[in-house]
N, C-alpha and C positions, 0 to 999 in steps of 0.2 A: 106223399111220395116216400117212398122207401128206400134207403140206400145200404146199399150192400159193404160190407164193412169188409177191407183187404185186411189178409192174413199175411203177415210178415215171418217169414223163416226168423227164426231169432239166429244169428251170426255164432252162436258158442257152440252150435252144430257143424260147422268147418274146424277140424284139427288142422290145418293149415293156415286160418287166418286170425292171427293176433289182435286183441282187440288193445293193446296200449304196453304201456312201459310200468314195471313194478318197481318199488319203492323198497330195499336200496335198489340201487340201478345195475350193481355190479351182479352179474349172474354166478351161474355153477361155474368151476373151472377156469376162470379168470376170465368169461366171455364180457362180454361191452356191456350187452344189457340182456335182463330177465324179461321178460316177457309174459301178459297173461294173456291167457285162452278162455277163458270165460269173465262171462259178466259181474259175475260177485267179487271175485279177484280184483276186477280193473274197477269197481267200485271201492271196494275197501285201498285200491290205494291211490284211491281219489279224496278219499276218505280223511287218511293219514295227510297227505298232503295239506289239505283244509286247515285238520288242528292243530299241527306243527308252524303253520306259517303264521304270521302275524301280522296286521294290516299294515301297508304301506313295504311291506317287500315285496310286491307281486308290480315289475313294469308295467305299466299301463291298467295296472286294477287295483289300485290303492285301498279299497275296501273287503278284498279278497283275502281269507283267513279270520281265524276267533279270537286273539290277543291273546294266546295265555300265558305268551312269558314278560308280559304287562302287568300281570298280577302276583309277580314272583316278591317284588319289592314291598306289597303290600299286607297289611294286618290279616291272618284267618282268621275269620268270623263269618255268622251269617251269610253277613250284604256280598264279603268278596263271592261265599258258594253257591248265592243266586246270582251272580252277575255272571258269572263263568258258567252255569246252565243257561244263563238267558242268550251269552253271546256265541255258544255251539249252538242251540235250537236256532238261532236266529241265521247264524252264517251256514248250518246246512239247509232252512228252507227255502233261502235264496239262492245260494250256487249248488247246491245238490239235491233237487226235489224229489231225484228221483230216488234216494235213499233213506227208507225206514230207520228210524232209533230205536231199536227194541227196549231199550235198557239206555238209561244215563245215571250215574251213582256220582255225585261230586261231595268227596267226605275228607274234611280236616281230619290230621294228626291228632291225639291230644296234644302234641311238645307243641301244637299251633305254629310250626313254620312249614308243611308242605299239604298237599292237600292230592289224595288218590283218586283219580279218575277213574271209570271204568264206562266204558264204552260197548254196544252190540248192536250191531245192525244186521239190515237186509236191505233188498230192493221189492220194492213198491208191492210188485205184485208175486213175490215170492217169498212169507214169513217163513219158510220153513228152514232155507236154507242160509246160515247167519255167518258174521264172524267179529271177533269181539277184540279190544286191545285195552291193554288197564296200560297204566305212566303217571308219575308222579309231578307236578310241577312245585318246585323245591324251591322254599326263603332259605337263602343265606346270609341272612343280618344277622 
């Protein structure tokens, strides 16, 4: 039996319907909140949300987010620059599957107290169209 497979309008085809809240929240001209209209947008700051949060701040989803200001106290070296790839690969294959890592660069300083990130994604089935964020997560001992 053969089943015929439904085509879904993709929703970023309506300029009138929002697909979610953008990250900061404060918009142009002092409005409430920014708003995005397409998919990659409201991914990316699904995105943001992810790596900035850290487990056990999210009400009722304690395992939601990647720790990385867990790692601020600790020694850069090696193990901390594969833990903190291991624990984005792992928190966005769980809560964001449906977003590609094009790129992930986790690179100590030499002075070894901050370590530069650099980030690039996409969604799933759209490698073309990316967007990327570098941030530093800073020891201050």
């Amino acid at each position: 039996m053969i089943r015929e497979q439904q085509y879904i309008n993709p929703i970023d085809f309506e300029l009138s319907t929002a697909l979610g809240l953008d990250l900061p929240t404060n918009g142009p001209a002092g409005a409430t909140f920014k708003l995005n209209y397409l998919s990659i947008d409201q991914a990316f700051a699904n995105a943001k949300n992810l790596l900035f949060t850290n487990k056990g701040e999210r009400v009722m989803q304690p395992n939601f987010g990647c720790d990385l200001q867990n790692t601020v106290f600790e020694q850069v070296n090696e193990d901390i620059v594969e833990l903190v790839e291991s624990n984005i690969k792992t928190a966005f294959s769980y809560w964001l599957p449906y977003i590609y890592i094009n790129k992930l660069e986790v690179e100590p300083y030499e002075d070894k107290n901050r370590i530069n990130i650099l980030f690039i994604m996409s969604l799933q089935g759209n490698k073309i169209d990316t967007r990327s964020i570098q941030f530093d997560v800073l020891n201050t001992q």
